[in-house]
C-alpha positions as CSV (number, residue, x, y, z in Angstrom):
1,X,-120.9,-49.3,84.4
2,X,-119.1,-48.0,81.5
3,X,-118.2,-44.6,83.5
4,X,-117.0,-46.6,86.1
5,X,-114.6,-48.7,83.4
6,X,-112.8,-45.1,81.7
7,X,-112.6,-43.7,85.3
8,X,-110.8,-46.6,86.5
9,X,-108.7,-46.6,83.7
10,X,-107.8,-43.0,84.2
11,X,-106.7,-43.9,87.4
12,X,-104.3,-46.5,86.1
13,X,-102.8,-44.2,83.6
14,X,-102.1,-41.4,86.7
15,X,-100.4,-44.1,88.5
16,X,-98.2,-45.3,85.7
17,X,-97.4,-41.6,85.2
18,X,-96.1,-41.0,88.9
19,X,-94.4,-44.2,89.5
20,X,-92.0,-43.3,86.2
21,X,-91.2,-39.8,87.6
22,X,-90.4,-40.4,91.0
23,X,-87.8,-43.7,89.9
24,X,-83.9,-42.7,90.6
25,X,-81.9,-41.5,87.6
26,X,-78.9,-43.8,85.9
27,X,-75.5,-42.5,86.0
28,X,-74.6,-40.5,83.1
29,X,-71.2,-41.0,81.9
30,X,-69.6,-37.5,81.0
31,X,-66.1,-37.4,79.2
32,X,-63.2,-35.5,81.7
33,X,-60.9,-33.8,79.6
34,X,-57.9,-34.5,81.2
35,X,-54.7,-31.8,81.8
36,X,-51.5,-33.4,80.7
37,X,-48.7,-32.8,82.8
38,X,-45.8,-30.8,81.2
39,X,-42.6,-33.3,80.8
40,X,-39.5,-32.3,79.0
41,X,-39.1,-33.8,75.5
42,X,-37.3,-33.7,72.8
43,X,-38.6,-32.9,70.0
44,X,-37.6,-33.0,66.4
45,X,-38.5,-30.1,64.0
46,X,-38.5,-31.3,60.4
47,X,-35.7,-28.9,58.1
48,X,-38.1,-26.9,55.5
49,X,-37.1,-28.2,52.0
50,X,-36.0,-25.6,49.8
51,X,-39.0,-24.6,47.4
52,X,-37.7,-24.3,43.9
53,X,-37.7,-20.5,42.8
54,X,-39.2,-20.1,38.5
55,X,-36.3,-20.4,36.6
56,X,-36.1,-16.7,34.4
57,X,-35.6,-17.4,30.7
58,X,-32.4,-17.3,29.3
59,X,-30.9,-13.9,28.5
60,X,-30.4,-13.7,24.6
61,X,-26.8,-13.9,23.6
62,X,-25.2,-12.0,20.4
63,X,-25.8,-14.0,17.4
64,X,-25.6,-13.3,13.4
65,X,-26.6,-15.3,10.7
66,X,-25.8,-14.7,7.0
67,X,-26.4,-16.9,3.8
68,X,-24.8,-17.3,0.5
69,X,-24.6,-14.5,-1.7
70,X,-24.6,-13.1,-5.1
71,X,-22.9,-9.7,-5.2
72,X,-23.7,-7.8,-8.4
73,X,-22.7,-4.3,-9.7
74,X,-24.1,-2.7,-6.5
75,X,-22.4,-4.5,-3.8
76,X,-25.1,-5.2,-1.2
77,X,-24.8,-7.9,1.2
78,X,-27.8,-9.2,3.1
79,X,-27.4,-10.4,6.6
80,X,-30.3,-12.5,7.6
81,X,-30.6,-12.1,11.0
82,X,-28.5,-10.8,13.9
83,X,-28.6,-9.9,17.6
84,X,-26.7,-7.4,19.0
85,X,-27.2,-6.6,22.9
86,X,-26.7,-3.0,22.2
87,X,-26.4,-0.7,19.5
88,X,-23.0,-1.3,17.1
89,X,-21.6,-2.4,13.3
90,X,-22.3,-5.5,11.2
91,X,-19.5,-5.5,9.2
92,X,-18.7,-7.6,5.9
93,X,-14.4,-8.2,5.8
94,X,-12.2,-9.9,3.6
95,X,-9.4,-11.5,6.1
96,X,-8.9,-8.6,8.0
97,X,-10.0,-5.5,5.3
98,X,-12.9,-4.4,6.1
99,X,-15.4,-3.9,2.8
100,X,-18.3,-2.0,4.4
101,X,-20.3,-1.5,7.9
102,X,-23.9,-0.4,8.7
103,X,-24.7,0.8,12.3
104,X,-27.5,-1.6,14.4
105,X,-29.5,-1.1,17.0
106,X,-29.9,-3.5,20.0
107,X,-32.3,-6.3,20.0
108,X,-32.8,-8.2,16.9
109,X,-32.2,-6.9,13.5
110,X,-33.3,-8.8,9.8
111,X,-32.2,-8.0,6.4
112,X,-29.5,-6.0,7.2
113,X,-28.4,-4.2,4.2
114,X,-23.9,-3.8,4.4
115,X,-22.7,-1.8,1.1
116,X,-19.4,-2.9,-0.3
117,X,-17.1,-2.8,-2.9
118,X,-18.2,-5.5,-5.5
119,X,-14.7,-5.8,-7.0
120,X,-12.9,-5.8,-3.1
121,X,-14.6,-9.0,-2.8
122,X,-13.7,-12.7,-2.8
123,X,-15.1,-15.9,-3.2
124,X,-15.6,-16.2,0.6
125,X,-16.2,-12.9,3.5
126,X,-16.8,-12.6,6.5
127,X,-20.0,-10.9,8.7
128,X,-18.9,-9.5,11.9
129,X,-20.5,-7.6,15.0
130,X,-18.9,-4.6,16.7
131,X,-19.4,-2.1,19.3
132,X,-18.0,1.5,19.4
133,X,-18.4,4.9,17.5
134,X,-21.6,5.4,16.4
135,X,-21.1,8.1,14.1
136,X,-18.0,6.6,12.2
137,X,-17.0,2.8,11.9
138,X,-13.1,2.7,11.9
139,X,-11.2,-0.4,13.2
140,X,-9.3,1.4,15.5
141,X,-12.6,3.2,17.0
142,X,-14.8,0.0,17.3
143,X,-14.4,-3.3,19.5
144,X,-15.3,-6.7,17.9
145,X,-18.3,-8.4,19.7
146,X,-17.2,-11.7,21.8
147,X,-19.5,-14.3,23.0
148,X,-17.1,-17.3,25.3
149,X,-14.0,-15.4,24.2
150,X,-14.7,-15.9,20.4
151,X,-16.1,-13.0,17.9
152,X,-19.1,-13.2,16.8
153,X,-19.0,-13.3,13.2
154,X,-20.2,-16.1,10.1
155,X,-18.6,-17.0,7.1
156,X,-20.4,-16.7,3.7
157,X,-20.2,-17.4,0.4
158,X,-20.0,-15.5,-2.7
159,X,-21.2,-15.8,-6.2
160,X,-20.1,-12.7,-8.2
161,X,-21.7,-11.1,-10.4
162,X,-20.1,-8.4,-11.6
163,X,-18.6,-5.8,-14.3
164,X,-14.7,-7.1,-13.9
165,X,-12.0,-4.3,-14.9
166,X,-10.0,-6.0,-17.4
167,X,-6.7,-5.0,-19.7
168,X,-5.5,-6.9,-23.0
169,X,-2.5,-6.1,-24.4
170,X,0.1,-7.6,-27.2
171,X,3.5,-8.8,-26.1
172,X,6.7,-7.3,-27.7
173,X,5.4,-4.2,-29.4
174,X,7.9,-2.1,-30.9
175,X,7.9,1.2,-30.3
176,X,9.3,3.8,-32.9
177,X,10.5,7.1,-31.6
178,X,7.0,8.7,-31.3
179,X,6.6,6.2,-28.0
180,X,3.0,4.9,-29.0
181,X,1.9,1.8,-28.1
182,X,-2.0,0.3,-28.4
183,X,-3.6,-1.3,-25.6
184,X,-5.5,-3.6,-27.4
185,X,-8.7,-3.2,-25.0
186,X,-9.5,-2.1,-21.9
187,X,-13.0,-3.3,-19.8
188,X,-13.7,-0.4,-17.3
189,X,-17.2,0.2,-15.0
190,X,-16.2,3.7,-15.0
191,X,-14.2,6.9,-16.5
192,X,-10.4,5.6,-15.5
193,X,-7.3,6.1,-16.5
194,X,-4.4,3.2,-18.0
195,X,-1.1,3.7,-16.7
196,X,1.7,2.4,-17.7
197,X,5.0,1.8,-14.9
198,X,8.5,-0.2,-15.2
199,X,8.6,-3.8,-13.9
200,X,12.2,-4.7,-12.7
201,X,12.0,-8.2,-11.0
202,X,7.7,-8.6,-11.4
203,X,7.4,-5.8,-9.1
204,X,6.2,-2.0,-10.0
205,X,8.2,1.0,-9.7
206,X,4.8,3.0,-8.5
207,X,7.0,6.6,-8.1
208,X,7.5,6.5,-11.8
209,X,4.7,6.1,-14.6
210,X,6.1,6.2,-18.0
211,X,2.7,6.8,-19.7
212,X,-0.8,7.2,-19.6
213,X,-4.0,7.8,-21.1
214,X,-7.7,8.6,-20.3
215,X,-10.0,6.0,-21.0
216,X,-14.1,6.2,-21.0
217,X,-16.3,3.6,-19.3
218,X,-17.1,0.6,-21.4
219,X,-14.8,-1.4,-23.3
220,X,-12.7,0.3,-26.0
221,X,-8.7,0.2,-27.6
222,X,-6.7,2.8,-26.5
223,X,-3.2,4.3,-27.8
224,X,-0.7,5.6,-25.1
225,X,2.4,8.1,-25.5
226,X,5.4,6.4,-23.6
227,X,8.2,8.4,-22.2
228,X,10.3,5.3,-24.0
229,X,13.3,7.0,-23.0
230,X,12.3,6.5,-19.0
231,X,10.6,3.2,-19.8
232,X,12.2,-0.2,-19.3
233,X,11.2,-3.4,-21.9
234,X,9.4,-4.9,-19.2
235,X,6.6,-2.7,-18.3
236,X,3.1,-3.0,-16.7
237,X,-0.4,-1.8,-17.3
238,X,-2.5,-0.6,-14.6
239,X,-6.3,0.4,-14.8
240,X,-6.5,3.6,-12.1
241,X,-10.1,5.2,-11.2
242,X,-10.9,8.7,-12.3
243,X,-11.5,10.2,-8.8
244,X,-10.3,13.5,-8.6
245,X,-10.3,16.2,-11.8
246,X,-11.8,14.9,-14.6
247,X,-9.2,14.2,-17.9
248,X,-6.2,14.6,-15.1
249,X,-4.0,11.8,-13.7
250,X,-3.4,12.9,-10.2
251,X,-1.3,9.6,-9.1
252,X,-2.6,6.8,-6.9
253,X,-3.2,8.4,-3.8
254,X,-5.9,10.7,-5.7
255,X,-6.7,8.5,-8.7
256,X,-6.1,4.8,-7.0
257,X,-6.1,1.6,-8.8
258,X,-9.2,-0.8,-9.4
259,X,-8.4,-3.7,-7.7
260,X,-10.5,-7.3,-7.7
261,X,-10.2,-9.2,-4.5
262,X,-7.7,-6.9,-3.1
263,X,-5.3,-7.3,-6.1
264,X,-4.4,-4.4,-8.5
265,X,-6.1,-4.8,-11.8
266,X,-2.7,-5.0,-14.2
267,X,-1.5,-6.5,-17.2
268,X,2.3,-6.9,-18.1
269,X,4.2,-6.8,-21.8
270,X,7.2,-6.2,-23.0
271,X,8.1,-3.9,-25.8
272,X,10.8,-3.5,-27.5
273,X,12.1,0.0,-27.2
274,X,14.4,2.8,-29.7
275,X,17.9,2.0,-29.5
276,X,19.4,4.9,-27.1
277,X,22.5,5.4,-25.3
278,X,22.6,8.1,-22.3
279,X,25.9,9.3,-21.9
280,X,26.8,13.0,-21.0
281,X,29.9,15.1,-22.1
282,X,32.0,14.4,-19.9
283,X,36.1,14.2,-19.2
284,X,38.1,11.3,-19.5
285,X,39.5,10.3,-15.7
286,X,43.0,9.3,-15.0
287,X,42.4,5.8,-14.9
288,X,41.5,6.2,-18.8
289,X,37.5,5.5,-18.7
290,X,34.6,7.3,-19.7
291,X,30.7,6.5,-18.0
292,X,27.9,5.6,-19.7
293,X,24.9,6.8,-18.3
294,X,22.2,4.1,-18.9
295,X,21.3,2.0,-21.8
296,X,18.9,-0.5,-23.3
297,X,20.1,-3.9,-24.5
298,X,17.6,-6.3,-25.8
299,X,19.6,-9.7,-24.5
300,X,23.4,-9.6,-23.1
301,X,25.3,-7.2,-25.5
302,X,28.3,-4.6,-25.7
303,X,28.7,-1.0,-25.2
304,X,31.5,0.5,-27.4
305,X,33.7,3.9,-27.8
306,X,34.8,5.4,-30.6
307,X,36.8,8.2,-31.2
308,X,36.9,10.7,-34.1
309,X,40.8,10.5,-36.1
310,X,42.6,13.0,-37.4
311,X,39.9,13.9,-40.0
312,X,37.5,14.0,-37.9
313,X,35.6,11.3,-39.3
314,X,34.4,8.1,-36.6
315,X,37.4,6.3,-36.3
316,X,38.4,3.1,-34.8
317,X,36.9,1.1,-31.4
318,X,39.2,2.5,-28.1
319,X,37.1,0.7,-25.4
320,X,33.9,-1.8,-24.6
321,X,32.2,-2.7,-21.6
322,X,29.6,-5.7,-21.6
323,X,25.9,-5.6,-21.0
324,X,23.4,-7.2,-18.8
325,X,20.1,-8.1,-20.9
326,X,17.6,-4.9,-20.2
327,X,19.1,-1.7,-18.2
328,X,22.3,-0.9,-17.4
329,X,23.2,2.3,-15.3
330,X,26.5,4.3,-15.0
331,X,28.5,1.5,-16.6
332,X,32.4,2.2,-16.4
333,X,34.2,1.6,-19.8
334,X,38.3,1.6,-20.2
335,X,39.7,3.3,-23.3
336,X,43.0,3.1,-24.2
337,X,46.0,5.5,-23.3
338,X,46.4,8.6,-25.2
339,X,42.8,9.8,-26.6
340,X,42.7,12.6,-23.8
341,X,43.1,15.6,-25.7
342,X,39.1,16.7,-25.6
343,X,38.3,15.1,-29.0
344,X,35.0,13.8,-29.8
345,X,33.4,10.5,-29.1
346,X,30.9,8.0,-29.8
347,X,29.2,5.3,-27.8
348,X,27.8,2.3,-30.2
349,X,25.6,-0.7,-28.8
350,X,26.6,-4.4,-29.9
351,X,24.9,-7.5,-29.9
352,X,26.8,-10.5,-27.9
353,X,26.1,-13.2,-30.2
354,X,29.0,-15.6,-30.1
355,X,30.8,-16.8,-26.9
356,X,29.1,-14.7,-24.4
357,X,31.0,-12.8,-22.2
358,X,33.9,-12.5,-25.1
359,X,33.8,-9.3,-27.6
360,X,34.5,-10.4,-31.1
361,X,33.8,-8.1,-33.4
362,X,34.1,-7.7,-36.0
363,X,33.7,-11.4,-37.0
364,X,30.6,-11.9,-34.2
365,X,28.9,-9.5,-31.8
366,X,28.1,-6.8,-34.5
367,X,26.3,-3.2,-34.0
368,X,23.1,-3.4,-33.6
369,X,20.9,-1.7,-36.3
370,X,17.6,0.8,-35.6
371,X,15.2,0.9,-38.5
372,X,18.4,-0.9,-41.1
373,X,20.9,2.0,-39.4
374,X,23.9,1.6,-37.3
375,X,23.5,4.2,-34.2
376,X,26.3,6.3,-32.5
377,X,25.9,8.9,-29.9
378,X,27.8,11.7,-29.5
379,X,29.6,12.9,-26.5
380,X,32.1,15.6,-25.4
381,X,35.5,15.0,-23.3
382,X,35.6,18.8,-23.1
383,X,33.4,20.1,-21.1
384,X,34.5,22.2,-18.0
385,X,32.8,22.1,-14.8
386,X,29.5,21.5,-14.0
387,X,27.2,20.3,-11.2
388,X,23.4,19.2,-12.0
389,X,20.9,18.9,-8.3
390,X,17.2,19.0,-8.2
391,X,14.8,19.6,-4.8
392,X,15.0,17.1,-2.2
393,X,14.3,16.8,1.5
394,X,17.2,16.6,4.3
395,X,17.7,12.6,5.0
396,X,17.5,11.4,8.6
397,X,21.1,11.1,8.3
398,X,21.3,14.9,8.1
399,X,22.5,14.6,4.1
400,X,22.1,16.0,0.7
401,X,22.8,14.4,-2.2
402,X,24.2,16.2,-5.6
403,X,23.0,14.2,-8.8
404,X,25.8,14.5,-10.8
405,X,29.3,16.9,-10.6
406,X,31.5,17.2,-13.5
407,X,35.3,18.5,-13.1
408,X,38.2,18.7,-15.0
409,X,40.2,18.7,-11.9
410,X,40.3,17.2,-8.5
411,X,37.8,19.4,-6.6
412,X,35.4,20.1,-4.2
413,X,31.7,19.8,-3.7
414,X,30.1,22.5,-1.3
415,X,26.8,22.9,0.3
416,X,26.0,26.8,1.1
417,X,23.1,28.3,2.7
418,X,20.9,30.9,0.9
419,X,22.2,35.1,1.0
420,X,19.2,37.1,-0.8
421,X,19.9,34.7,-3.6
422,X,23.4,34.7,-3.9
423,X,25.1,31.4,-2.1
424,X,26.5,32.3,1.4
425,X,29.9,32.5,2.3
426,X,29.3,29.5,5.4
427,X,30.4,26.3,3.9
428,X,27.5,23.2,5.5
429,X,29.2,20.4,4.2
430,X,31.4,19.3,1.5
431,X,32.7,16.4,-0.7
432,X,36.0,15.7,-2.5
433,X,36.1,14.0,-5.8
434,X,38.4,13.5,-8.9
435,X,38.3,14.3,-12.1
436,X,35.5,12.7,-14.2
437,X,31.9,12.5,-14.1
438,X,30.1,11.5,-10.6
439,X,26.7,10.6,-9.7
440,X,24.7,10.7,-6.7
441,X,27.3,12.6,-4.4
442,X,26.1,12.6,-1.1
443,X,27.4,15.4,1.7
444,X,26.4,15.8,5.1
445,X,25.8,19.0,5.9
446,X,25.0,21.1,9.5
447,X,21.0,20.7,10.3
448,X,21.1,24.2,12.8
449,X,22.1,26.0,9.5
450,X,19.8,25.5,7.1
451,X,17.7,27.9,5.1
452,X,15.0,27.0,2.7
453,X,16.9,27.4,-0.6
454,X,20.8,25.6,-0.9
455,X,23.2,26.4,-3.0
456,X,25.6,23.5,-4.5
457,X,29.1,25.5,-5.2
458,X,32.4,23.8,-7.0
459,X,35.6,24.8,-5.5
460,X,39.1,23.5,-6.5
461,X,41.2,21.6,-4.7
462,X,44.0,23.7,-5.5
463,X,46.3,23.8,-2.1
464,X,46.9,20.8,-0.2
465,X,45.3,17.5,-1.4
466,X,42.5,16.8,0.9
467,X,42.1,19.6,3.0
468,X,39.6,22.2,2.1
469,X,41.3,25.4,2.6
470,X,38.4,28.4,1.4
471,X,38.4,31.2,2.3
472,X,42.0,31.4,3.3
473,X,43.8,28.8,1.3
474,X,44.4,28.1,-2.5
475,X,40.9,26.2,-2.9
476,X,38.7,28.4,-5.0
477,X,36.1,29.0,-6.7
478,X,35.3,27.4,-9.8
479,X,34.1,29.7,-12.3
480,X,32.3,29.9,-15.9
481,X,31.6,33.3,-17.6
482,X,32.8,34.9,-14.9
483,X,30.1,33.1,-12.7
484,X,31.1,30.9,-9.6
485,X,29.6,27.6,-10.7
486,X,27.1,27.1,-8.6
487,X,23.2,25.2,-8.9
488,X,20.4,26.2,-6.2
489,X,18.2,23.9,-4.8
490,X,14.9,23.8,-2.6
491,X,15.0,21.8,0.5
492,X,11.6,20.5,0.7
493,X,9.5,18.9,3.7
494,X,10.0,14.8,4.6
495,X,7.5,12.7,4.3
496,X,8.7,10.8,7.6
């Protein structure tokens, strides 16, 4: 029975089995992928946007930075910090001088050492870049460093600290005829010399040093010999470096003067000088005067002539002439009538001590004394012909100038080229003057004629006034001993 229930059932499960295979399949739903159809359209294409490129770093621009200073004895300047964008100068100027320069390289530089002269500095420089020369820094070889059309540079100040060149002297020294006068101390950082020039109107007369001494580094007094008889009362003491041969002054071009912040290291004084009167034998011209060469009045005073009497002995006043306070040159004085037989003569100096401007002597205006003495000074108004000329260079204006002709009698000045030492027989140029003493006689003579040694010959003028009539005329020669009076002279190179 039980077989007959799990065959049975068997059977069941066949037929269950069948019926579910043989039953129709569903519909499946499969996706199409459908084909578009191509339609024109217009289609917008979006603009790229720019994509911002990395920005490069700023290139460095030229730059310098400097602080304050304090400049001692061995004038270095630090400059902080600069940039140069190729190799050049730092340099360290005051306004426009420039005190020192040290090469760079390019890039960034630090503690750049400039070397200057301490006492060229002032209380406030100047640190500049340049570009140019490397070898030498010269402000005509280098090119100052710009940055937006300005230079690159920085102002500093300065603190100095430094051994400062000084000169002390007294006022109104008087100076006896051995021409020493003290400097009463002198503060120098090296060997140097003191020099002492003429002042006329505050300024120097640089061409003409009246004195000078040698002076050893320190502090110390020194004495100096003064030509007194080129010196003027107002003179000026200037402190010059010992550059070139030791113990010799060589001028300032070779030995040049210390200077402190671009301004000569100098003291003035006055002195007050030997009484002297320059006047040279001379004869007296037809309007009746005589010329005093140059003399010394210490305030507004007189000039006086005197002429020796009958004796012999200094006689009476013939002529005066006033004076300016300090020099006087070539000053004309009028004698009277009838003292022109070649006697003697005496110049005497006066003081102008009443109405100034008026001579009244003998009640006022009185000689003046020299060490409790009245002074005279002898001169000659006998003395022939003569003609005094010293080495010069040709002027621009093609002229020559004689220093000073005496003559007797109305003549001529001639300029004559060189013959194996002898004056030529061409005449260059000439002059005409009358009789007297004359300074400063200029004559222009023919440039395509020169030779390297002149001769200055005196001729007469003997035939008709005016005209110079040599070889073939009645305007000789002047002569003494036999000689032609005659004076050579170099002409010597111009310095333009």
């Amino acid at each position: 029975m039980l077989r007959i229930r799990y065959l049975l059932l068997l059977i069941v499960v066949l037929v269950l089995l069948v019926a579910c295979n043989s039953a129709p399949e569903e519909a499946v739903e499969t996706p199409t992928i459908e084909t578009p159809t191509a339609t024109a359209t217009a289609v917008l294409t979006p603009t790229p946007e720019a994509t911002a490129a990395p920005t490069p770093p700023p290139e460095p621009q030229p730059a310098i930075s400097i602080s304050g200073q304090v400049i001692g004895d061995d004038g270095v300047v630090r400059v902080d910090q600069l940039y140069m964008p190729s190799s050049g100068w730092v340099a360290v100027l005051r306004d426009d001088v420039v005190l020192g320069a040290t090469a760079v390289a390019a890039g960034d530089n630090e503690q750049v050492v400039v070397e200057i002269d301490p006492l060229a500095a002032a209380n406030v420089l100047t640190a500049a870049l340049f570009t140019g020369d490397k070898d030498v820094f010269a402000l005509d070889a280098v090119v100052p460093v710009e940055l937006d059309g300005e230079s690159v540079s920085a102002e500093f100040e300065v603190t100095m600290n430094v051994s400062v060149p000084e000169i002390s002297i007294s006022d109104d020294q008087i100076v006896l005829q051995d021409g020493i006068i003290t400097i009463d101390s002198v503060t120098t950082p090296d060997d140097a010399w003191i020099v002492v020039y003429n002042s006329e109107d505050g300024a120097i007369d640089w061409d003409a040093p009246v004195g000078e001494a040698w002076v050893a580094k320190g502090t110390t007094g020194v004495t100096v010999p003064l030509r007194w008889r080129e010196a003027l009362p107002n003179l000026v003491a200037v402190l010059h470096r010992d550059a070139d041969r030791r113990g010799r002054f060589d001028g300032d071009d070779t030995d040049p003067h210390y200077s402190v912040a671009g301004e000569p290291v100098t003291t003035a004084f006055k002195v007050i000088l030997p009484l002297d009167v320059v006047i040279l034998d001379q004869p007296i011209t037809a309007d009746n005067t005589v010329l005093v060469d140059r003399v010394i009045s210490n305030g507004p005073g007189w000039v006086s002539i005197l002429a020796t009497d009958d004796d012999g002995e200094i006689g009476n006043i013939i002529g005066y002439a006033h004076l300016e306070d300090g020099l006087n040159e070539h000053v004309p004085v009028e004698i009277v009538e009838g003292f022109d037989d070649g006697r003697t003569m005496f110049a005497q100096v006066h003081t102008d001590s009443d109405e100034i401007g008026e001579f009244n002597y003998p009640a006022f205006d009185l000689p003046v004394r020299y060490r409790d003495q009245v002074a005279f000074f002898q001169f000659g108004t006998n003395p022939g012909n003569y003609v005094i000329v010293y080495n010069q260079a040709l002027s621009a204006e093609n002229t020559v100038t004689v220093d000073t002709a005496v003559g007797e009698v109305p003549m001529w000045v001639t300029i004559r080229p060189d013959d194996d030492g002898r004056p030529g027989t061409d005449v260059l140029g000439m002059a005409r003057v009358e009789p007297g003493l004359h300074h400063d006689v200029v004559i222009e003579v023919d440039p395509d004629a020169l030779t390297d040694t002149l001769f200055v010959v005196l001729h007469v003028d003997g035939g008709a006034e005016g005209e110079f009539e040599w070889p073939d005329g009645l305007d000789f020669e002047l002569q003494r001993r036999n000689d032609i009076i005659h004076a050579p002279f170099f002409l010597l190179e111009s310095d333009e």
